[in-house]
N, C-alpha and C positions, 0 to 999 in steps of 0.2 A: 504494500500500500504506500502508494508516493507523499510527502509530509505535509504537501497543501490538503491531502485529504481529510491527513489523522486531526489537521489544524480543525476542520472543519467540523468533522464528527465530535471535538472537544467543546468546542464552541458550541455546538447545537444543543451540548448534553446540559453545556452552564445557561443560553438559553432557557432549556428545558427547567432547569431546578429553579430559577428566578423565576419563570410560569408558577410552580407549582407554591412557592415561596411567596408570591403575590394572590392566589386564590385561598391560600391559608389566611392571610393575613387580610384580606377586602371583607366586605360586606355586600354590595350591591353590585354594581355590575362590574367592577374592577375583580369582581372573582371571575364573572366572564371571559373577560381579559387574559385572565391570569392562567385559566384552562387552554383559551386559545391558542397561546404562546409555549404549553407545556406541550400542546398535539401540534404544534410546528414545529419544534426542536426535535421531536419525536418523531416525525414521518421526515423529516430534515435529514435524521443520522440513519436513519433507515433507508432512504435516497444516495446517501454518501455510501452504505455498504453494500446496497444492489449497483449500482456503477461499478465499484472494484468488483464485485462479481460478474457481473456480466461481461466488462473488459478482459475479464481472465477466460470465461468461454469463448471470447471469440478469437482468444489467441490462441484458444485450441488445447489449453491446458489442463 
């Protein structure tokens, strides 16, 4: 896995836990917010590891 990606998958996880960090912490619709950002960090790093996956099938490995 090349290191802009590991960047990215890191990134998306601290994303992810400032989501989950900000819907603990809201009340009204900043918890909203706060979910939304947890399921984009989250389908984010999961994007980030179907790409090196799929780049590795098609090189045939």
């Amino acid at each position: 896995m090349i290191s802009s990606r590991i960047f990215f998958l890191i990134f998306s996880g601290l994303i992810a836990l400032v989501g989950l960090l900000a819907a603990a912490a809201a009340h009204d619709y900043m918890q909203v917010f706060g979910l939304g950002l947890f399921g984009f960090g989250l389908l984010f790093a999961l994007g980030c590891v179907k790409r090196h996956f799929d780049e590795q099938d098609a090189r045939g490995h």
